[in-house]
N, C-alpha and C positions, 0 to 999 in steps of 0.2 A: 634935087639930086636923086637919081634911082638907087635904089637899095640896092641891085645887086648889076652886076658889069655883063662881062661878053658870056653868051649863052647863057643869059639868065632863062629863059623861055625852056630850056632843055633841065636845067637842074631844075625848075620849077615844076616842069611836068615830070620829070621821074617822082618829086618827094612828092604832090599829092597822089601820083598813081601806088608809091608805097604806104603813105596813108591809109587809103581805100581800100587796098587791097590788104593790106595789114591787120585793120580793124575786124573785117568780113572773116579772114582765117579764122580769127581771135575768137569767133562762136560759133566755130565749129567743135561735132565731137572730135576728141583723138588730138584735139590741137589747144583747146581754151583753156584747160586745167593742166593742172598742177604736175601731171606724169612725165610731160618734155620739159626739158631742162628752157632755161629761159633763151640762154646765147643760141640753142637749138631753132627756137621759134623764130626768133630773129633771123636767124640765116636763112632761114628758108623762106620768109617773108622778104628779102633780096635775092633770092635766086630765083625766084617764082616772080616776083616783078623784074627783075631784068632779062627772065624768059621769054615774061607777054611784054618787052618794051617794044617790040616792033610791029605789034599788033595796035597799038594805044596810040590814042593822039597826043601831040606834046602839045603845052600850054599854049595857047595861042592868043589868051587875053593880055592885058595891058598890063604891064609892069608894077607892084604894088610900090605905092612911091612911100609909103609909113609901112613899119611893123603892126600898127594895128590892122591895116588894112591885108596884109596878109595872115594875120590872126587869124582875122573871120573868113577867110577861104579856107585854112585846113579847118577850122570848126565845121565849115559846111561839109568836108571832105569826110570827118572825122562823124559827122550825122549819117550821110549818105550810107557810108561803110556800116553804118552801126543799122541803119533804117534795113538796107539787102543782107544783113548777117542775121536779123533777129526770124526774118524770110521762112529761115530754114531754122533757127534754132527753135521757135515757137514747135513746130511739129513734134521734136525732140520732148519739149518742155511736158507737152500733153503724153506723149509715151511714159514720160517718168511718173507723171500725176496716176495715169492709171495705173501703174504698176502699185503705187503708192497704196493707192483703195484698197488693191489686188491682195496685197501685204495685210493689211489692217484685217479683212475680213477674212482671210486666212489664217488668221491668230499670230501674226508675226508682229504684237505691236511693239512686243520688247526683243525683237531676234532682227536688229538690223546690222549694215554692214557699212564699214567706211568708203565712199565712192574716191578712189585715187585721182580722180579728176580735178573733184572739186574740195575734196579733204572734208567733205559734211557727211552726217551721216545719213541714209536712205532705206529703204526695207531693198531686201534681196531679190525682190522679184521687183519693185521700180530699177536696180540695176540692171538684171537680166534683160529685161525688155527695151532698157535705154543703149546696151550695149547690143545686142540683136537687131535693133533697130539700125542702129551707126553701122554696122558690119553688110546690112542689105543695100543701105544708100552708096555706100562702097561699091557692093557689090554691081548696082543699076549705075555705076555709073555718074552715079549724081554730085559728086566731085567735079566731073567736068562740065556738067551741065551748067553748074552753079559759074566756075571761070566762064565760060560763052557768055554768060550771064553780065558779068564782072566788066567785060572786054566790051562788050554790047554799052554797057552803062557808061563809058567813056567818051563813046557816039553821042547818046542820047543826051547827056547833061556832062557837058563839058566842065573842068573846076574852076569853082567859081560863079557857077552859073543856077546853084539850087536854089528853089524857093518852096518854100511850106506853104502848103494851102490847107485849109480846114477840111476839104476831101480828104488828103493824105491822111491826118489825124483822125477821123473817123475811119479811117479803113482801116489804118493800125489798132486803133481799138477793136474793131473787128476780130482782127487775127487774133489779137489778144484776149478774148474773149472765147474765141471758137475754142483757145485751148481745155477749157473743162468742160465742154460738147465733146470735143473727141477723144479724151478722156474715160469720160463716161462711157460714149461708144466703146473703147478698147475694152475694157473690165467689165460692159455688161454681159456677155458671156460666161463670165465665172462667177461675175454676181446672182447671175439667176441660177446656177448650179449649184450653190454654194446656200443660196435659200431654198430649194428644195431639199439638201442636206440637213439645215436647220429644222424643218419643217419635218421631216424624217423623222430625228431625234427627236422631237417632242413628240412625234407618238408615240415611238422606244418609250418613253420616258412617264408616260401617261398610260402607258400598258402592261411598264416595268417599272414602279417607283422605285425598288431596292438596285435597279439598277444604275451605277453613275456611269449620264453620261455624258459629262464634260470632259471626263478621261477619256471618253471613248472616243468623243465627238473630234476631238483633236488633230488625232493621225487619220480620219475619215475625213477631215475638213481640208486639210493638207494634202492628200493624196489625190480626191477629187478635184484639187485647186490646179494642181501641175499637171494631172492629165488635160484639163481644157487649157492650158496655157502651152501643151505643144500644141494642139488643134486649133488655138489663137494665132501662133506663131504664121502658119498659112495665108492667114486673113491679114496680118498685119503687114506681110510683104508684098499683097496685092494693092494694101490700101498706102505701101512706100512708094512701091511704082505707080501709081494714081497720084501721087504728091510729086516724084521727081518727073514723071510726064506734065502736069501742070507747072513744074517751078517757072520756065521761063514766059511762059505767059501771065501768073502773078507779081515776077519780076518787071517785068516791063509796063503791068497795067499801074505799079508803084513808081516807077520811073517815071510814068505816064503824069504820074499828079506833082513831080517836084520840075515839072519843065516851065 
């Protein structure tokens, strides 16, 4: 006996396409954390999938004849979403890290701030740059870039239809990986400014011993820290649009590995 009756094929591909597409919102900024109310999330994760329902293919596999067997289709459903969300949160992830260093060697290790997102706490400059960052991909666009993406993945791996290969898993560690590479990248601009400050002081300091200058060094560490972090900011939109010009072709080369 089948689990479910007339039009099963139609309610089954709307609730994996809200699955998929539920879970991918779920890691984005502006949307994963804690600042939208919850009923809020949810609705819009239904209006945005019964926006793109007529772009999507409906289910078109064989009828799960056990609830386990439909189990493990939204599990795949519920990977998949989570595999094309982390896509783009990774990027994010690395902006926060380096704000993170950005903070620490700017002497903010006790001056952090609550991030309303995720309700943890972070230095103020990993928020600033994780919110500058959210506000350009906005800005390029990369919202819709990301749906194209979403819609596309419907074509490419129909539900139901994912498989893992040891490829995928090595490329995801990859990505995972690259994040304290670009991390590092982001903050070495002000890390290397910020050691020629230190390296300053200590001759102050070696030329004036009666003079303190930790007191000094403070507001000099600080100041030089926020002036290269608007001169950062430049750099970090060229290298957002460098990320939302690639999404869809890393999207699809990950696609590429669960067919």
């Amino acid at each position: 006996m089948e689990l479910f009756p007339l039009d099963a094929h139609l309610f089954l591909g709307f609730l994996f396409a809200l699955l998929r597409i539920s879970v991918i919102l779920f890691l984005l900024p502006f949307f994963g954390g804690q600042g939208l109310p919850s009923p809020a999330k949810a609705a819009l994760c239904l209006v945005l999938t019964v926006a793109l329902w007529p772009r999507l293919t409906n289910y078109g596999g064989e009828l799960p004849a056990h609830p386990f067997s439909l189990a493990l289709i939204l599990l795949g459903e519920l990977l998949l979403g989570l595999i094309l969300g982390l896509v783009v949160r990774l990027i994010f992830a690395a902006v926060q890290t380096g704000g993170q260093i950005i903070g620490f060697q700017m002497g903010f290790t006790m001056v952090n701030a609550i991030d309303p997102e995720s309700g943890t706490s972070e230095a103020i400059t990993a928020h600033f740059l994780y919110m500058t960052a959210a506000l350009v991909f906005l800005a390029m666009n990369g919202h819709l870039v990301l749906l194209s993406g979403v819609i596309r993945s419907f074509d490419l791996i129909p539900p139901g239809r994912l498989l893992i290969s040891e490829a995928l898993s090595q490329n995801i560690l990859q990505l995972s990986a690259g994040i304290f590479v670009t991390a590092i990248q982001i903050a070495a601009p002000v890390l290397a400014a910020l050691l020629l400050v230190d390296l300053a002081l200590a001759l102050v300091s070696r030329a004036s011993p009666q003079m303190n200058v930790l007191v000094m060094g403070f507001p000099i560490k600080i100041a030089v820290g926020f002036a290269f972090l608007v001169l950062l900011l430049e750099l970090m939109a060229l290298a957002m649009d460098a990320f939302v010009t690639d999404l869809p072709q890393t999207m699809f080369r990950i696609l590429g590995m669960m067919r």
